[in-house]
C-alpha positions in Angstrom: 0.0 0.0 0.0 1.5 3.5 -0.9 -0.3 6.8 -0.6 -1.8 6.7 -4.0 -3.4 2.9 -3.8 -6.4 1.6 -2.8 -6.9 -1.7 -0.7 -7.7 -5.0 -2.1 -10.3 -6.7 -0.6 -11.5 -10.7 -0.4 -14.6 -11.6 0.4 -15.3 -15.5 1.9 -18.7 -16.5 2.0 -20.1 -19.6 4.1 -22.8 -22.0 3.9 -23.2 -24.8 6.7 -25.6 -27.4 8.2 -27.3 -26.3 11.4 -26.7 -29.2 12.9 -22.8 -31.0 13.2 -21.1 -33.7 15.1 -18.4 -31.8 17.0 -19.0 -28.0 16.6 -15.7 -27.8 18.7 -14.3 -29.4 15.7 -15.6 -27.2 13.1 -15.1 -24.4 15.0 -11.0 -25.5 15.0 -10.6 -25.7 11.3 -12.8 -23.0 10.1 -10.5 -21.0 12.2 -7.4 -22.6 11.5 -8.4 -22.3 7.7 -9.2 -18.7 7.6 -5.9 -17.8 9.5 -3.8 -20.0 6.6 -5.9 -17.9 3.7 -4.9 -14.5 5.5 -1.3 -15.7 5.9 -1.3 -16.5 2.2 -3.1 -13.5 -0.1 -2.4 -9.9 0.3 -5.3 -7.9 0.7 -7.9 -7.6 3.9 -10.7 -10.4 3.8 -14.7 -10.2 4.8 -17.1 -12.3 6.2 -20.2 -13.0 4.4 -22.8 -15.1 6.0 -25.8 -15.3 7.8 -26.6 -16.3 10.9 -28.5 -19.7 10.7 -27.8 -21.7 13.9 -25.3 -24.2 13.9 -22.0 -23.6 11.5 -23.5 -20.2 10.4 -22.6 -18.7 13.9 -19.5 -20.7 14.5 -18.1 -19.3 11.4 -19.0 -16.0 12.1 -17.7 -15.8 15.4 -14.8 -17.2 14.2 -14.0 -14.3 11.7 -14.7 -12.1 14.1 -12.3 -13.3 16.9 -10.2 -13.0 14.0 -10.4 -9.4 13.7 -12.3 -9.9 10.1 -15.2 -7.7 9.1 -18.5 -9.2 8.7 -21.3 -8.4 6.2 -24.4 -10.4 6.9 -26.5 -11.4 4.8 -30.1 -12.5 5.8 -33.0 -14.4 3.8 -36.1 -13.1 5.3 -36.5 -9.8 7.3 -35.5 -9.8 11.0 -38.8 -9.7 12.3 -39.8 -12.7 9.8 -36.3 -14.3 10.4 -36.9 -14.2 14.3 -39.8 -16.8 13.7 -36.7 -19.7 12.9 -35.6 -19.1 16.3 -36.2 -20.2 20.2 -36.1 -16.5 22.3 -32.9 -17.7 23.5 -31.3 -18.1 20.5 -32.7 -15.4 18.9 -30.6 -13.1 21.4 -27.6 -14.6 19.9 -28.5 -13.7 16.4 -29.1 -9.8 17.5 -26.0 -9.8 19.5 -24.1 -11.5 16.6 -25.8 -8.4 14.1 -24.7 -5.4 16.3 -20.8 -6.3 15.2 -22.3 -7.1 11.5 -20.7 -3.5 9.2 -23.6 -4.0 6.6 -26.9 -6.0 6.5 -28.5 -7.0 4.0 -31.9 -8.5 3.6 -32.4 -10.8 0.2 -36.2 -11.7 0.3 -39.1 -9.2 0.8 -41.8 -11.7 0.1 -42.4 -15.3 -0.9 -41.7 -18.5 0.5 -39.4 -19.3 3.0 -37.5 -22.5 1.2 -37.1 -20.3 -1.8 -35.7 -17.3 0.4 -33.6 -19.8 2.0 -31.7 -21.0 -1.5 -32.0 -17.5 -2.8 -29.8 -16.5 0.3 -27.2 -19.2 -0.5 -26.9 -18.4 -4.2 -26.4 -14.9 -3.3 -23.8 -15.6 -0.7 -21.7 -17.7 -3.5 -22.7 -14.6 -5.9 -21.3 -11.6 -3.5 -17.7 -14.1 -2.4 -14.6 -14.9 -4.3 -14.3 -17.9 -2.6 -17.1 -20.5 -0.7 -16.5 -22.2 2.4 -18.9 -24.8 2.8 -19.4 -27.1 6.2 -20.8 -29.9 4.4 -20.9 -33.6 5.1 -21.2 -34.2 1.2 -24.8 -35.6 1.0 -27.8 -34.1 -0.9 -29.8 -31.3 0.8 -32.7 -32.4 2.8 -34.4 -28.7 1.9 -34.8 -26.1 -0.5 -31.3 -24.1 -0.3 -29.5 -26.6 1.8 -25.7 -26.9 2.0 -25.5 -28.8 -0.6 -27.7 -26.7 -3.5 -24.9 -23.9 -2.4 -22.0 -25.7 -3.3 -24.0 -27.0 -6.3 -24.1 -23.6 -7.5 -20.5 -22.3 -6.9 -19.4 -25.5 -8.8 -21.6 -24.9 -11.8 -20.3 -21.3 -11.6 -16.5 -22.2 -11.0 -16.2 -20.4 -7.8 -13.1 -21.2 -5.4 -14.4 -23.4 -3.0 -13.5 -24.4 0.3 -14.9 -27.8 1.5 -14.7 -28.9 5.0 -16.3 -32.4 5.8 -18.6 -31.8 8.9 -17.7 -35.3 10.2 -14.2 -35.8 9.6 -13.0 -32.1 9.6 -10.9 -32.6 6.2 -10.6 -29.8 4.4 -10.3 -29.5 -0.1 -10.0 -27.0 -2.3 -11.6 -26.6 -5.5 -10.8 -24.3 -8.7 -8.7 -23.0 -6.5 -7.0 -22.1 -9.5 -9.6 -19.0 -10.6 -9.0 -17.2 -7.4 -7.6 -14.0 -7.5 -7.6 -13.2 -11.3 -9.9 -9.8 -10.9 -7.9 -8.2 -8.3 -4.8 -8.1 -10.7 -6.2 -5.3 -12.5 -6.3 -3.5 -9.3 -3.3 -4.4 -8.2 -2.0 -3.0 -11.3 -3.7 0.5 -10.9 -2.2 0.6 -7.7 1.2 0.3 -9.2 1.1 3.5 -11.8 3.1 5.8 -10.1 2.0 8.9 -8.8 0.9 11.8 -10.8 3.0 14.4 -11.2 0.2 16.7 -11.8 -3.2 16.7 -12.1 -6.6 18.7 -11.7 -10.0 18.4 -9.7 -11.4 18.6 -6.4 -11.8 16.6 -3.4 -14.9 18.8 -2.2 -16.1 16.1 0.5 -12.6 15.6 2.1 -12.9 12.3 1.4 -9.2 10.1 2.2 -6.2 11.2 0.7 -5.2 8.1 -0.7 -8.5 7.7 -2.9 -8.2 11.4 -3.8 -4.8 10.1 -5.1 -5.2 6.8 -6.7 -8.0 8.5 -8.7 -5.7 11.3 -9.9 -2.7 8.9 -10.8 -5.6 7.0 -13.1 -6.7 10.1 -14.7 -3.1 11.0 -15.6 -2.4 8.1 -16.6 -5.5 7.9 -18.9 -5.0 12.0 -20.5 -1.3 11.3 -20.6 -1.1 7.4 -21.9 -3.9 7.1 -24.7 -2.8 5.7 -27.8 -4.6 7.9 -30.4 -6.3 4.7 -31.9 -8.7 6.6 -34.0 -6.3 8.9 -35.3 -3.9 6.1 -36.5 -7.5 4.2 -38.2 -8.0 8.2 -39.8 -4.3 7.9 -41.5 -5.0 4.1 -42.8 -8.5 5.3 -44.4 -6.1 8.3 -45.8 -3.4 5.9 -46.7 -5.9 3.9 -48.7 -7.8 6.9 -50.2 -4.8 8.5 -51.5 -3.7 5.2 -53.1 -6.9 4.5 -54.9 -6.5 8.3 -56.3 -3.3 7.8 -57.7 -4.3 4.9 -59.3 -6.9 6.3 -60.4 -5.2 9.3 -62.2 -2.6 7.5 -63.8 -5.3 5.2 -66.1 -7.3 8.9 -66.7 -5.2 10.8 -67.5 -2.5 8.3 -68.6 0.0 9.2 -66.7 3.1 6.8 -67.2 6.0 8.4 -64.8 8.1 6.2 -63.1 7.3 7.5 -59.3 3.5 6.8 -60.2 3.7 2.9 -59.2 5.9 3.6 -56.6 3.8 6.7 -55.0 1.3 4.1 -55.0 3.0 1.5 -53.3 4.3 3.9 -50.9 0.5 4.8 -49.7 0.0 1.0 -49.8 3.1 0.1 -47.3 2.1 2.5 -45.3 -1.2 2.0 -44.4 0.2 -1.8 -43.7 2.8 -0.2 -41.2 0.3 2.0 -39.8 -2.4 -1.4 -39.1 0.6 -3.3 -37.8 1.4 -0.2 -35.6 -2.3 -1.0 -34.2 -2.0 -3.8 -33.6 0.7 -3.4 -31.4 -0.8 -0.9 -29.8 -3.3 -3.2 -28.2 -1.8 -3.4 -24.6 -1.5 0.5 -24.3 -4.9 1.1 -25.7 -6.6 -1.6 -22.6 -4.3 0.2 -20.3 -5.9 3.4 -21.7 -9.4 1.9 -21.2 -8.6 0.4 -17.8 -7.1 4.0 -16.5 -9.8 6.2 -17.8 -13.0 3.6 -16.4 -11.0 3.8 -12.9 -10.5 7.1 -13.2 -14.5 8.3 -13.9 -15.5 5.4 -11.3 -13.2 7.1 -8.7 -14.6 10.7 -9.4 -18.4 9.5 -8.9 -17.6 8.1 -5.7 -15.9 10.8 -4.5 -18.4 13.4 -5.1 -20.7 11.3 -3.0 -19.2 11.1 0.0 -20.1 14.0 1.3 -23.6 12.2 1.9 -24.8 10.7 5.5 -24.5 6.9 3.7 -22.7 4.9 1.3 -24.7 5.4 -2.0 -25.3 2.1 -3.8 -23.3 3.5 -6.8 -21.4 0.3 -8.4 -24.9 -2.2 -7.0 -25.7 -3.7 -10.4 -22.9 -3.1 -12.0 -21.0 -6.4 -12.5 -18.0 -5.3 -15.2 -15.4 -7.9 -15.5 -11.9 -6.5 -14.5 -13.4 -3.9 -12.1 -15.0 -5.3 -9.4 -11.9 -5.5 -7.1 -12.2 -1.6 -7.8 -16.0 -0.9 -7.1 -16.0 -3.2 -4.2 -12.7 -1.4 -2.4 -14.5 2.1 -3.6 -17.9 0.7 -1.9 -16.7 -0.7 1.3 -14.4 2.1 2.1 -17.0 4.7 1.6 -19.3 2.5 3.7 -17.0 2.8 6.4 -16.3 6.5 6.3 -19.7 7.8 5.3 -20.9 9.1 8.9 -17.0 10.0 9.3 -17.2 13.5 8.6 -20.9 14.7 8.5 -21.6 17.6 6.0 -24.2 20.1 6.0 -27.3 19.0 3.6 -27.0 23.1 2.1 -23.3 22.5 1.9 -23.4 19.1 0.3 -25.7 20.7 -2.5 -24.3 24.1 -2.9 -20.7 21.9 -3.4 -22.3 18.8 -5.6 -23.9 21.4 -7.8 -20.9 23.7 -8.2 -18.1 20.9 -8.1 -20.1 17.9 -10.3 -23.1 18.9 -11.9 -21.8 22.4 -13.4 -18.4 20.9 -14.1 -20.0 18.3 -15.8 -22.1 20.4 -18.2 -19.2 22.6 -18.9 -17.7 19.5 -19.8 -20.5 18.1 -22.3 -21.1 21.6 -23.8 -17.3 22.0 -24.7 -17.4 18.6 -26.0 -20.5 19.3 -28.5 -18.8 22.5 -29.4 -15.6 20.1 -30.7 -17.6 17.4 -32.2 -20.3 19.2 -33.6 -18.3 21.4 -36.1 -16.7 18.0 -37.5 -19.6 16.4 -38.4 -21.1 19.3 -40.0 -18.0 19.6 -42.6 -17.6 15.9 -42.6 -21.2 15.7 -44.0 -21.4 18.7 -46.3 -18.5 16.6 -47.7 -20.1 13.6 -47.8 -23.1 15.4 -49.9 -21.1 18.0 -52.2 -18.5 14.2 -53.4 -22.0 12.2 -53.6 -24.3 14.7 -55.4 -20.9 15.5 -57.4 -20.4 11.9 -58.5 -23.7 11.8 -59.4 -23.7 14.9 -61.4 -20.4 14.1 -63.6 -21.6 9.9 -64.0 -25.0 11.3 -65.2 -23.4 13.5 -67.5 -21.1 10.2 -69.0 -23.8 8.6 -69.3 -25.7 10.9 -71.6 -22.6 11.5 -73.5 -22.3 7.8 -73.7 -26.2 7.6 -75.1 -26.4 11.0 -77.5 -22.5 11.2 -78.2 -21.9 14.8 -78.1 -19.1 16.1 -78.1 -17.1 16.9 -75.2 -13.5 18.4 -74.7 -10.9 15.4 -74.1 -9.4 17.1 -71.0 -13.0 17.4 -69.5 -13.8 13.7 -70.8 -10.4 12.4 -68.7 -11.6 14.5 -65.9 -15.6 14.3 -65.8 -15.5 10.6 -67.0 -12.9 8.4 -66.1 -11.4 10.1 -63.3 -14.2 12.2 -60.9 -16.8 9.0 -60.9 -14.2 6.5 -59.4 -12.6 9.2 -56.9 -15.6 11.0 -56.0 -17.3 7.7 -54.5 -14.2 6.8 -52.6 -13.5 10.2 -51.4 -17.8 10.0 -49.9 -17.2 6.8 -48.2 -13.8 7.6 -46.7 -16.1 11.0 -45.0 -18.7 9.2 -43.5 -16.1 6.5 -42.9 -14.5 9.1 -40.5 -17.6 10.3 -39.0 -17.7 6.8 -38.0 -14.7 6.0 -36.6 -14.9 9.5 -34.6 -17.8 8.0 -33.4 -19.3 11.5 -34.0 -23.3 11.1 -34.3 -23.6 9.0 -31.1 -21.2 11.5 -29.3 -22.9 15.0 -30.1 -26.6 13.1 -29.2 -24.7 11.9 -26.1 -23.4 14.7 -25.2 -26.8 17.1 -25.7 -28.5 14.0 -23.3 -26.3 14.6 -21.0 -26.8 18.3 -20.4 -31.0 17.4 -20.1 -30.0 14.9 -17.8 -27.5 17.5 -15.9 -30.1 20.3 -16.5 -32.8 18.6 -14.7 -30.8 17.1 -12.0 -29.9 20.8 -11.3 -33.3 21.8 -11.2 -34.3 18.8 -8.9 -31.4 19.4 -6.6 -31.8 23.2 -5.8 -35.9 22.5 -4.8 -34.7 19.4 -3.0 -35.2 20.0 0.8 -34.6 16.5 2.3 -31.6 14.2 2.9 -34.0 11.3 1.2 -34.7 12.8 -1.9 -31.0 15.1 -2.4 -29.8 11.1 -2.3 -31.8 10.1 -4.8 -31.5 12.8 -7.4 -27.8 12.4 -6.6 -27.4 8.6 -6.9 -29.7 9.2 -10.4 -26.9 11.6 -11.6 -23.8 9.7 -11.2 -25.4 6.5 -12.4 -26.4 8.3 -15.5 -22.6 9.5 -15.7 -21.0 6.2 -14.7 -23.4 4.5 -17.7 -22.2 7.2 -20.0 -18.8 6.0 -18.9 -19.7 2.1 -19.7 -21.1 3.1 -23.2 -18.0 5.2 -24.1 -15.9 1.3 -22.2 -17.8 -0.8 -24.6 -17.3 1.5 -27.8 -14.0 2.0 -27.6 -13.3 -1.9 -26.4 -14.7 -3.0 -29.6 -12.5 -0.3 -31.6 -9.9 -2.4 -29.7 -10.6 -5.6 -31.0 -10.4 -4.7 -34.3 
């Protein structure tokens, strides 16, 4: 860890029978096992279980003696929860849920067996690796032990097996573990920006405040030009087909002729090879740019009272060591440093949401311009190659006469270049991705328009939330749209 990286986190969920031989037993190696994973991976590890009697609570108090954090995870509410426990035991639970950091309920409604099994699949769902108490026969219910480990193993999830009777413990796909958090540790690795620009309006830690910068200098400072590189092999290829096209028209027999063509040729071949090369730099690019824009959502938030469930639904190979380190740590500091509901609105609005549309105007005014000439030029070579084929045409059917210069010209030359030069402009507006961008852009100023709106009458913590958690997720999907376009431009 360095002052510019974020923390890696691993989360081990559990699933158990109620009932065991030797708890004392269990309660040894589920201890002695979670002390050997901390020993061997880097990074801080949390709990996630619930609270069923039997190995549910062993485990649990097990990661707690162990200093681990514990997010619980329950399958009914608490008050309909309570109804699968004595009053005695159910004092347990609660005391066992004051130490839990988050809570979270999975079933509202329905039945009880199904809550039960939807509780387990989420548990294998939310870990990196399941630990399973499990004496290796089939469930005897709905979202028993063994449906759990069913469903890590059709998933490929790291598991953990320890046999309830004999205590043996066995790893499986042990293998997978760990590949998403390299990405991470990766980020963490850039070195420091030596400059950078923004805000930290909520104060939140230095270290995010950091890693976030280092990413977005990395990204403004490291991006590979990809488009601009596809621009010059459209060029390359244009120019080539002119020059070919010249020399039969106008019969043109100099020596540098073949050559100049060849020349265009070669080159667009060096400048594809150069592309293709420039694959690693460009998913560094990416990878710098989506951490970056991730980083800056999550720090304008944290200003508010709690964690907002930015990165919930998102589920984006490559980043989830990222969201979840950005989610946990804000969960842990939101109540930290209490702001001011007039000051968390007059900052949001000045610091994200005006910034923002600055941004999205300046953008249009860029794009905007480019696509207007690209098109007049895509119209003025269509209706132009139109014209002058027409016109060979008619000559061709009434033989009139025409001048020979114009016929070299107006015949054999404009209807083969005209075409090509057409295609290669809407070509560009397509590789400049420039229709999508300027309707993007003019969204995203209604979207930032109304959010402003909605903020300033906004006169409750409830409702600044949700206008707020509404903005950034519309930014951070503008963010995945922008990931997904210019991953595909990678690929190719």
């Amino acid at each position: 860890m360095s002052e510019s990286s974020l923390p890696v986190f691993h989360v081990i969920g559990f699933s158990g029978h109620r009932v065991v031989a030797n708890p004392a037993a269990v309660q040894r190696v589920i201890g002695e096992t979670l002390a050997a994973l901390r020993a061997e991976r880097v990074g801080e590890w949390l709990a996630l279980a619930s609270v069923a009697a039997g190995s549910d609570q062993i485990f649990v108090e097990e990661a707690r003696r162990l200093g681990l954090s514990w997010h619980a995870i329950l399958p009914l509410p608490k008050a309909e929860f309570e109804r699968d426990f004595t009053a005695e035991d159910w004092v347990a639970v609660e005391r066992l849920l004051v130490d839990a950091e988050l809570v979270r309920v999975i079933t509202e409604n329905g039945s009880r067996d199904d809550a039960y099994l939807d509780c387990g699949m989420e548990t294998v769902n939310g870990a990196d690796v399941l630990m399973a108490v499990w004496d290796g026969l089939p469930a005897k219910g709905k979202g028993g032990t063994a449906d759990v480990v069913a469903y890590a193993r059709a998933l490929g999830k790291p598991i953990i097996l320890i046999d309830s009777t004999t205590g043996e413990v066995r790893r499986e796909y042990w293998e997978r573990f760990g590949r998403a958090d390299r990405i991470l540790a990766n980020l963490n690795r850039l070195p420091a920006a030596s400059s950078g620009w923004g805000d930290n309006p909520f104060k939140a830690p230095s270290f995010i405040f950091n890693f976030q910068q280092k990413c977005d200098f990395a990204a403004s400072h490291g991006a590979p030009h990809v488009r601009r590189l596809v621009v010059l092999t459209v060029a390359l290829h244009v120019l080539a087909t002119l020059v070919a096209a010249a020399s039969l028209a106008f019969e043109w027999h100099f020596i540098l002729v073949p050559w100049l063509k060849l020349l265009c040729l070669v080159g667009a071949l060096g400048v594809a090879i150069l592309l293709r090369r420039h694959h690693h730099s460009q998913h560094s690019w990416v990878r710098c740019r989506l951490a970056a824009e991730f980083c800056r959502s999550a720090l304008s938030t944290w200003g508010l009272p709690k964690a907002s469930p930015l990165f919930a639904d998102l589920d984006l190979a490559g980043v989830r060591a990222l969201t979840r380190s950005l989610s946990i740590l804000h969960s842990r500091s939101a109540s930290a440093q209490p702001v001011a509901m007039e000051d968390f609105r007059r900052i949001y609005l000045e610091k994200r949401v005006d910034d923002q549309r600055a941004y999205y105007r300046k953008q249009e005014a860029r794009a905007l311009p480019l696509l207007g000439r690209l098109k007049l030029g895509f119209w003025i070579a269509t209706l132009l190659a139109v014209a002058f084929t027409l016109f060979y045409g008619l000559h061709e059917t009434l033989h009139f006469a025409v001048p020979k210069p114009l016929v070299s010209l107006g015949f054999h030359f404009l209807p083969i270049a005209l075409p090509v030069i057409a295609a290669s402009l809407i070509s560009l507006i397509s590789i400049n991705d420039l229709q999508r961008r300027v309707a993007r852009y003019r969204e995203m100023q209604v979207i930032l328009h109304d959010s402003r709106q909605q903020l300033t009458f906004s006169q409750t913590w409830n409702s600044l939330e949700r206008i707020v958690l509404h903005t950034e997720r519309a930014l951070v999907q503008e963010v995945l749209e922008w990931h997904s376009l210019t991953s595909f431009t990678e690929s190719h």
